[in-house]
N, C-alpha and C positions, 0 to 999 in steps of 0.2 A: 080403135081406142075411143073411149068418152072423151068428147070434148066440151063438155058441160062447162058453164066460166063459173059454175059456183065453187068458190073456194075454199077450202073446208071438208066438202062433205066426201064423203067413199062413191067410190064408183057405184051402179045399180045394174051394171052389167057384166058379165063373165069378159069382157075383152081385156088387152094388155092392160096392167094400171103406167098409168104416170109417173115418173118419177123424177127425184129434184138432182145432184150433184154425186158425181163418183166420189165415196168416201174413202175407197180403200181397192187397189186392184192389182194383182198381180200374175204373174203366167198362169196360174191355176183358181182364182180366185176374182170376184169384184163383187162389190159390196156398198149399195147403193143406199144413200141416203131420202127417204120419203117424210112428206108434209106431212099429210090427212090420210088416214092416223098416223100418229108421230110414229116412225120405225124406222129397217133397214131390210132392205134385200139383197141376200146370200146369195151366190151363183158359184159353182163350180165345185174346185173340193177344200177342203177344210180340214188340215194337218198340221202336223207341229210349225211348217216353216211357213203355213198364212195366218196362225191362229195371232199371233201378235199384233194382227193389223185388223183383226176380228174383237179384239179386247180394247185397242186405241178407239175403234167403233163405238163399241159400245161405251167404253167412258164418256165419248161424245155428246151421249146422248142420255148421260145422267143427272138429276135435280128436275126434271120438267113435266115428270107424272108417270104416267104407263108406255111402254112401249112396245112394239109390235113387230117382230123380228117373221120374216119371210121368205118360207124354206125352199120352195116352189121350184129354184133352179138348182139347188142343192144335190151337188152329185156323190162326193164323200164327206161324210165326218169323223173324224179321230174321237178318243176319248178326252184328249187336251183341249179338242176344240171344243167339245160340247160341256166341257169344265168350265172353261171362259165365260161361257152363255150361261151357267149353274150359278157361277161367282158372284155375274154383273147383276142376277135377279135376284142373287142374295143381297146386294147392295139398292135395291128399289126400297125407298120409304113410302110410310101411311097403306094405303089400300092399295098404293100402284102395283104393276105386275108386270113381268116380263111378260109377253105373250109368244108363243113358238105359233106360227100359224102353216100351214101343210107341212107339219109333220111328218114325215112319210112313218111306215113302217119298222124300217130301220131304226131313226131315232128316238121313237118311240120305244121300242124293244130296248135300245142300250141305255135309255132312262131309268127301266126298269133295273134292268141287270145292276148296274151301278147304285140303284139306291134315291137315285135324284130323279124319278118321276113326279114327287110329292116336295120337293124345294121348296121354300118358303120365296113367296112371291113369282113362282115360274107357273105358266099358263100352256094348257098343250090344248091346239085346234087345229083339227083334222081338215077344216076349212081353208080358203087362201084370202090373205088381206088383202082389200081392194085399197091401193093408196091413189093418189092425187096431188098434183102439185100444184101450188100459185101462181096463176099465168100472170 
């Protein structure tokens, strides 16, 4: 892991990112809260009975600009769940944007299917966000 004390900025290497407080976690699911960049990291699977605590998330983390949502550990996605993430970047004002970052294949494909590849305010990166927290 980067242990770099500068606070703020994204990691500059491929190792684990950092990250700040479980925001949301349950038998098939957790959902972590990150500093730098403002986001969230997804783990597990993602169905009608986690999506609820995938939507309190991201309300969380509404009013404060762009956010950057991190698919990386993502194992399933529902169509509910990937609704929630549709919704909450419908609700992004001015230029901000949801960001999906390591998108896998998968959710990328049921973007399309569905229609909501092109969402107003939803960002798809094939990359993975490098977050950081404030030591």
């Amino acid at each position: 892991m980067n242990t770099d004390d500068t606070a703020g900025t994204p990691h500059d290497t491929d190792d684990e990112p950092a990250t700040g407080a479980v925001t949301g976690s349950g038998e098939r699911l957790r959902i972590t809260r990150c500093l730098a960049p403002r986001g969230l990291r997804i783990a597990g699977d993602l169905d009608h009975t986690s999506t609820p605590v995938l939507s309190e998330a991201l309300a969380s983390m509404a009013g404060g600009g762009s956010v950057f949502v991190d698919l990386t550990g993502l194992a399933f996605i529902d169509v509910g769940g990937l609704r929630a993430i549709v919704m909450a970047a419908g609700r992004m004002e001015g230029d901000h944007v949801l960001e999906l970052c390591s998108a896998s294949t998968r959710v990328r494909r049921l973007l399309e299917v569905t229609g909501w590849h092109d969402a107003p305010h939803l960002g798809l990166n094939a990359q993975s966000c490098l977050f950081r927290t404030r030591n």
